[in-house]
N, C-alpha and C positions, 0 to 999 in steps of 0.2 A: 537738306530740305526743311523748311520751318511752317509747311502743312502740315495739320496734324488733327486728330478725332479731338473734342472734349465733352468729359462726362462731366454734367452739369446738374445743382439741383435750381428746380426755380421757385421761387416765394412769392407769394403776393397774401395780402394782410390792407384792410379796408376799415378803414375807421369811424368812418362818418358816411349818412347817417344808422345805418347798423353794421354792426362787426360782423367780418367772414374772412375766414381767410384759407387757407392750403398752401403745401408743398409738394410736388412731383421733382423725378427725375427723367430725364431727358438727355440725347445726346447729344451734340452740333459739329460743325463743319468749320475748323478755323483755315482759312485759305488765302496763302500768298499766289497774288493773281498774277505774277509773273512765273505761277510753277502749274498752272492748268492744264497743258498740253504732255506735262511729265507723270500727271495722277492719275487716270486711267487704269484698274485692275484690272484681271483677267479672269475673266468666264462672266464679265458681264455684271460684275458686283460693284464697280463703282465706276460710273462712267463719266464722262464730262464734255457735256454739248450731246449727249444722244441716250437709249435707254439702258437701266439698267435696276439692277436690286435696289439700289443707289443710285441719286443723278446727282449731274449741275449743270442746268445752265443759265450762261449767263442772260438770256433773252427774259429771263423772267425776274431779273434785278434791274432797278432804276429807269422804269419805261418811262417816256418821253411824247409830248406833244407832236414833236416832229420825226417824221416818217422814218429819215435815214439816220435818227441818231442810234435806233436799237441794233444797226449792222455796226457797228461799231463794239471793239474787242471792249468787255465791262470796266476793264482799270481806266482807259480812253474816257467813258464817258466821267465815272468818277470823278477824272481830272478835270475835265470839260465843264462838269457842273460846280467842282470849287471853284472855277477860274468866273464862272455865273455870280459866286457866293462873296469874290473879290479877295479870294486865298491865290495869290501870283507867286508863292516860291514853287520851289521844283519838287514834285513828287518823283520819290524812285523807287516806291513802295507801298501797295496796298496790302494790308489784311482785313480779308472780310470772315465776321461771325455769322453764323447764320445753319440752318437746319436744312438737311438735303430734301431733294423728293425723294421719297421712299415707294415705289413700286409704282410708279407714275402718276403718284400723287403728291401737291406739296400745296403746304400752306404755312406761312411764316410769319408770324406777329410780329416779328422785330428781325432787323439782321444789321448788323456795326461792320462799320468799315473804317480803318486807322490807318490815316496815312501819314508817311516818312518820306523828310527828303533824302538825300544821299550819302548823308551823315548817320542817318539811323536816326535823327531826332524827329518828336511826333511835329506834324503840322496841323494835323486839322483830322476830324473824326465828322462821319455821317450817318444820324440812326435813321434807316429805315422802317417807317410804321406801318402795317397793313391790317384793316381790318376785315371784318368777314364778309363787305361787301367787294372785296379785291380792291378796294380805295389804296393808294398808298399816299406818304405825307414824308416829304425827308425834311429832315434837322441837321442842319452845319452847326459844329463846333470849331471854332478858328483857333490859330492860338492866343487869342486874348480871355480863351475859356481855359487852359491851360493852371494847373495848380496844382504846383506838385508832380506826381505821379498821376495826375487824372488831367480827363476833361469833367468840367463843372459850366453848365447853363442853365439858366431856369426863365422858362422862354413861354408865350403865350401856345396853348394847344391849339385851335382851332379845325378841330380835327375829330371825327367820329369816330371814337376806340369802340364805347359799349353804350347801350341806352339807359344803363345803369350811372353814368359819368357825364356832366356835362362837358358841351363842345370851348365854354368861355373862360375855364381853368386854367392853369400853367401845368406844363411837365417840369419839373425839374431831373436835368439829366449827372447824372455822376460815373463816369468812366472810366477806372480804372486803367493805365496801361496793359496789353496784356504781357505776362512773363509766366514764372511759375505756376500759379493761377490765372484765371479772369473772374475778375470783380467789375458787375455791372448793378448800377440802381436806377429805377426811376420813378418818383413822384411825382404824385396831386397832391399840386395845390390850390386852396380855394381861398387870394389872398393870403394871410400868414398863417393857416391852419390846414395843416397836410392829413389829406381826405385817403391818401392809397397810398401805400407802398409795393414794389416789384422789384426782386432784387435776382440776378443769376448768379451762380458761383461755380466756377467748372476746374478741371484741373485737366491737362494735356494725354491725350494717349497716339499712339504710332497711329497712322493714317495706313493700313496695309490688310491684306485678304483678314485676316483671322479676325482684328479686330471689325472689321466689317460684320462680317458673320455672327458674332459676340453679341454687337449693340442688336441686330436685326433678330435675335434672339431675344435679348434683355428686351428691348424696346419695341416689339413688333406694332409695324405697322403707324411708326410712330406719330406722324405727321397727321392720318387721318385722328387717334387720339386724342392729338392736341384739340384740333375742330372738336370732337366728343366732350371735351372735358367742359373748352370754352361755354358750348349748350348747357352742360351739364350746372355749372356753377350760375349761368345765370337763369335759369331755374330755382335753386336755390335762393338766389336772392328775390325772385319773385315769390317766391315761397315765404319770404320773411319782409315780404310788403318794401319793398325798398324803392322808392320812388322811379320811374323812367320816363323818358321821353323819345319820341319818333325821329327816324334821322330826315324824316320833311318837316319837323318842327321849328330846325334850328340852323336853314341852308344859306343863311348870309355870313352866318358864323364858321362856317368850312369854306376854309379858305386857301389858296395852294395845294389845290388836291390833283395828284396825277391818277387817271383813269379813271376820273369821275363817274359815278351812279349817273343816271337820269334824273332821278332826282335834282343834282345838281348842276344839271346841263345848259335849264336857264334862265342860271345865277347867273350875273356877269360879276365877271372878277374882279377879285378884291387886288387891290393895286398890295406888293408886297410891304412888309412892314421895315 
């Protein structure tokens, strides 16, 4: 089985126009999505498609404008949506990163998904971005982002992370294979001068009861913390005068957004890039 827990720390370090930065640790969910129906623990600690101490389901990854694409098994859509992004080799393998719900709560800033054809070699990688409006925004990585041991893109955002960030920035993304470790970064940039750093670094642990128990221990409650912290820091930066703007300020520049606010209801869309 190559599901498995990862303990992770994550960084984020801000450079312009005032410095702030932190570390936390954190746990996530690395998931080969042909092994969902095998993970399921017992007494209710880690369940998959229904409740538990721990959940996953897939209905709450990668939603869609059209009705019948979210009954579809999540690797399915995956595929569905690279073959959108004009990735035509053969998936025979997803792994998705990403943070459970924890006590039927969940909220995920980011979740990666790396796919392999049938060789084991990567094709194509999908960050997942959601911000605290339940917006989410995915990013394709093809293999022409491909270098090395990573994906490497650096792509327009158009996209409402924080009101601390503008929407007209680039992220640059840097991904890591996962193996031994997972090594994840992602920057702003404003033009050639990189405004934020966010980097994850996690190492493997067994997917099973005790570890379960462990992290929900170590980490209690961890999903609603992350939201806590989110608030938390950007107070801080309000505290230290850092300039923001309204996500009605800036709605022609959010662009491919699935699950749109009202706010951006009506925006008519921006033709993809």
């Amino acid at each position: 089985m190559t599901s498995h827990f990862l303990e992770c720390q994550v960084m984020h370090q801000r450079f312009h126009p005032q410095a702030h930065a932190f570390r936390h640790r954190i746990f996530m969910l690395s998931l080969d999505l042909d092994e969902l129906a095998m993970l399921s623990l017992p007494l209710r600690l880690l369940k998959i498609n229904g409740p538990g101490l721990l959940s996953f389901r897939e209905r709450d990854y990668l939603p869609s404008a059209d009705a019948a694409t979210p009954a579809l098994p999540l690797k399915a859509r995956v595929i569905e949506h690279l073959r959108t992004r004009g990735v035509e080799a053969p998936i025979a393998r997803v792994q998705l990163i990403t943070m459970p719900c924890v006590a039927g709560y969940l909220f995920n800033p980011v979740s990666f998904y790396y796919c392999f054809d049938p060789a084991g070699s990567p094709v194509a990688a999908v960050v997942e971005v959601t911000n605290t409006f339940r917006e989410v925004k995915l990013y394709t990585l093809d293999r022409r982002a491909l270098q090395g041991g990573r994906f490497h893109l650096r792509t327009p955002k158009h996209f409402y992370v924080s009101p601390y960030s503008d929407v007209d920035v680039s992220f640059d993304f840097s991904l890591h294979l996962p193996g031994r470790t997972v090594r994840i970064q992602i920057d702003d940039f404003t033009e050639t001068r990189r405004t934020l750093t966010s980097t994850v670094v996690g190492r493997p642990s067994r997917l099973d009861a005790a570890h379960v128990l462990w992290f929900s221990l170590k980490y209690p409650f961890l999903t609603a913390k992350v939201m806590t912290l989110i608030h938390w820091h950007a107070l801080r930066l309000w505290l230290k005068r850092v300039p923001w703007f309204a996500k009605s300020a800036r709605t022609a520049d959010q662009r491919d957004v699935l699950r749109p606010h009202v706010s951006l209801r009506a925006v008519p869309a921006a033709k993809p890039l």
